[in-house]
N, C-alpha and C positions, 0 to 999 in steps of 0.2 A: 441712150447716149453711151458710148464708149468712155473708157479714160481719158483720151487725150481730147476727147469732144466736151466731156465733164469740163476737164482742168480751164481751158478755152472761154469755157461759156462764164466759171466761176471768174475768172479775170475778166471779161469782157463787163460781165455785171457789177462787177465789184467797183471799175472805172465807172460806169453809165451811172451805178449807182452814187457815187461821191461827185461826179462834177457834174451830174444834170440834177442834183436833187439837193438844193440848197442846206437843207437841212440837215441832212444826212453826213454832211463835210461841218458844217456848225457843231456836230455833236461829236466828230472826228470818230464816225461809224467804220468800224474795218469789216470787213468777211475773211473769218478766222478757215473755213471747212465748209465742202457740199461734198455729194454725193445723192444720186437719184432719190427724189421723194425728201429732203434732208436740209438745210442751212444752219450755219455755225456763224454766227456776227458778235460784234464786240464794240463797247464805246469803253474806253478808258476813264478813268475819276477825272476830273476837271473841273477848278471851284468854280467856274461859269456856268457849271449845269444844277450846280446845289439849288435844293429847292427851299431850304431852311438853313439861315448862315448859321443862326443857334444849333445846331445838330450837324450840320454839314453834310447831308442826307440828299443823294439826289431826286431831283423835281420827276415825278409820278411819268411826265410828260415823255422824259426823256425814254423812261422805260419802254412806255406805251410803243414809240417812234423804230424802238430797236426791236422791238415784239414784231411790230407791223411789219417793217421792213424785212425780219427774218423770214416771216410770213411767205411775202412776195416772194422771195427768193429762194426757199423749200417750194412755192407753187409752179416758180417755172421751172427749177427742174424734175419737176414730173412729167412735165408735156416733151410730146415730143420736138417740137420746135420752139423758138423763142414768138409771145406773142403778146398784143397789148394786156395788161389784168389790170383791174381796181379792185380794192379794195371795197365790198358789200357790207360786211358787217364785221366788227371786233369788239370783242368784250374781254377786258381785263379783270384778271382777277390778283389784287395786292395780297397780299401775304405776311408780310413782313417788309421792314425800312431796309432800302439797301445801306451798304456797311460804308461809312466815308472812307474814303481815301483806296477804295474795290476796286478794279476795273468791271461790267457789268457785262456777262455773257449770256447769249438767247440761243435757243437748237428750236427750230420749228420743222416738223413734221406735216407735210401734206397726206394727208394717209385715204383721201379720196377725191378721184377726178369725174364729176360729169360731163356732160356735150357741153355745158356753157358755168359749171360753178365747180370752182376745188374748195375743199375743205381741209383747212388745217389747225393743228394746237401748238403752242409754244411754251416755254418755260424760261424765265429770266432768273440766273443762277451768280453766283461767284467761284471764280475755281475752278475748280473740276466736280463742286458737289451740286449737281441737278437735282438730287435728291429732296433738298432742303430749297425752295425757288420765294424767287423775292415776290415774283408773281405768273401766273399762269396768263394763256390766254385761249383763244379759238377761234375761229377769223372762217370767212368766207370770201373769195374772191370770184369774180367774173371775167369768164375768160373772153378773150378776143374783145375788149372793154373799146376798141376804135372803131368795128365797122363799122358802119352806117347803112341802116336799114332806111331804103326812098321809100316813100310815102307813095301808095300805089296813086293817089290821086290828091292834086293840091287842095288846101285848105278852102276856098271858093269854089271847086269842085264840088266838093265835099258838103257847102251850105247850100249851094245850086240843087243839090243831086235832093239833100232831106228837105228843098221848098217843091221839091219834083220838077224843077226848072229845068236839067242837066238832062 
């Protein structure tokens, strides 16, 4: 992707992302920065997302959702075209509480693509210091998550063929 294809795509996701993804606008998810293989998102402090009023500490959850999402979003700009992905597997890693009253920022790196799965790591930070992360993570996504594979022969086919009827 070029720059001005980057800039394009970071906007266009950034939209698809906040109003087709209920949640994502719940948590008032922004996309701070991309750049090939890279995403930069952010959710702002908001006492609706605290997960303990005693603390004021936001909910584990919310972390996870801006991890994943950063995710997605390092994955597709690795590919060369925009294309369906799910998410296969993520696993968080906590660290430490994030700080009340923080805005909470994720950088997730895709750093390998195959025919059908990327892999990437994230980091949920404050600030500018990445160094110090509220929690890590590593995510696997599948790519082209909409085709649909037909079924070379239908499911009665299929019980006909192993009675030797077919």
């Amino acid at each position: 992707m070029n720059e001005e294809q980057l800039k394009k795509f970071i906007e266009e996701s950034g939209n698809a992302l906040i109003e087709h993804v209920p949640h994502a606008k719940a948590v008032g998810m922004n996309i701070i920065s991309g750049k090939p293989n890279h995403a930069w998102l952010s959710i702002p402090y908001a006492p609706h997302l605290v997960g303990n009023p005693d603390t004021g500490v936001v909910h584990g959850g919310v972390i996870t959702t801006l991890l994943d999402n950063a995710s997605g979003i390092a994955t597709q700009l690795s590919l060369p075209e925009r294309v369906a992905i799910a998410t296969l597997d993520l696993r968080i890693d906590y660290m430490r509480p994030a700080e009340p009253g923080e805005d909470i920022i994720a950088h997730a790196h895709c750093y390998k693509v195959t025919k059908n799965i990327a892999f990437v790591r994230g980091t949920a930070y404050h600030g500018d210091n990445e160094d110090d992360p509220i929690a890590t993570s590593v995510a696997t996504f599948m790519l082209a998550a909409n085709r649909s594979m037909p079924m070379p022969i239908s499911a009665q086919e299929a019980i006909n063929k192993q009675k030797g009827d077919a």
